[in-house]
C-alpha positions in Angstrom: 88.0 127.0 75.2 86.8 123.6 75.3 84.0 122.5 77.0 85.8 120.2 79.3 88.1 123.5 80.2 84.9 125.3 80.8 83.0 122.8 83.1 86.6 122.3 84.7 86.3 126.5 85.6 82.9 126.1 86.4 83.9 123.8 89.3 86.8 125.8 90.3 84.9 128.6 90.7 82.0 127.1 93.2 84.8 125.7 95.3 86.5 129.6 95.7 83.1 130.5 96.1 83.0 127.5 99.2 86.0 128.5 100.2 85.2 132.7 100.8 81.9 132.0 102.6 79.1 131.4 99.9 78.0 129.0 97.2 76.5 125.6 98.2 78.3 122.2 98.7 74.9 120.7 97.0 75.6 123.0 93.8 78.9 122.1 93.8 78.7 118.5 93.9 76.0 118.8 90.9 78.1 120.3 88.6 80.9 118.3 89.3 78.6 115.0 88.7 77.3 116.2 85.5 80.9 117.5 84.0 80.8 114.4 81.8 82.9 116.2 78.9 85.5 116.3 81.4 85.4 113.6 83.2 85.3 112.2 79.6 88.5 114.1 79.2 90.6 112.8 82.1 91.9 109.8 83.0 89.6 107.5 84.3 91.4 107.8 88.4 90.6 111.3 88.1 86.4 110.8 88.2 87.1 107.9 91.2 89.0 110.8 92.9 86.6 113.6 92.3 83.2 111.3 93.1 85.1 110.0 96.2 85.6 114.0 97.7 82.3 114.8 96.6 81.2 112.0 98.7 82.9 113.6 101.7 81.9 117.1 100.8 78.3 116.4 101.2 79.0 114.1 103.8 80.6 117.3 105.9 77.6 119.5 104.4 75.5 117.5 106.5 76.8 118.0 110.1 78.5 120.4 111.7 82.7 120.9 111.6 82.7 119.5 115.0 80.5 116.3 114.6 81.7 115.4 111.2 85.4 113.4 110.1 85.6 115.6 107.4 87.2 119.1 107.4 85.0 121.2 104.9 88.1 123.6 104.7 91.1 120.2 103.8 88.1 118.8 101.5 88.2 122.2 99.6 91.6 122.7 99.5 92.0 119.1 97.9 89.3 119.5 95.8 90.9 122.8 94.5 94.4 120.4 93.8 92.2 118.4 91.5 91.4 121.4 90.1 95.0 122.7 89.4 96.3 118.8 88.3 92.7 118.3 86.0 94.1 121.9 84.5 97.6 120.3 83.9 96.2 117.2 82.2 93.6 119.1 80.3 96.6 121.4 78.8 99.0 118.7 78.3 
């Protein structure tokens, strides 16, 4: 497995763990950041999109559901179709 492929699974993983309860948005967004091999790896739209729901994410980290723009849960679910498209690109 490249290392790309394994900083892309790394991320998938701390948004299922987001996305059952646990992990941290903060931990998250810092792997993400520092996945240079695979942001390296993509095309250069898919770091604009990934920095740009990051943004949000710790936006939404900050406040609650009800006083923040951002759905935590539709930010996670999005970031988690970047995660399924990055895999497509990655294998194609």
């Amino acid at each position: 497995m490249s290392i790309a492929a394994r900083q892309l699974e790394t991320i998938g993983g701390h948004i299922a763990a987001l996305q059952g309860g646990g992990g941290s948005a903060v931990v998250l967004s810092n792997e993400a950041r520092a996945s240079t091999d695979l942001l390296s790896a993509l095309p250069p739209r898919y770091g604009e999109v990934l920095l740009s729901l990051l943004d949000r994410l710790e936006s939404s980290a900050l406040f609650s559901e009800e006083s923040c723009s951002f759905s935590q849960k539709n930010l996670l679910d999005n970031l988690q179709v970047w995660v399924d498209k990055a895999r497509a690109q990655l294998e194609s």
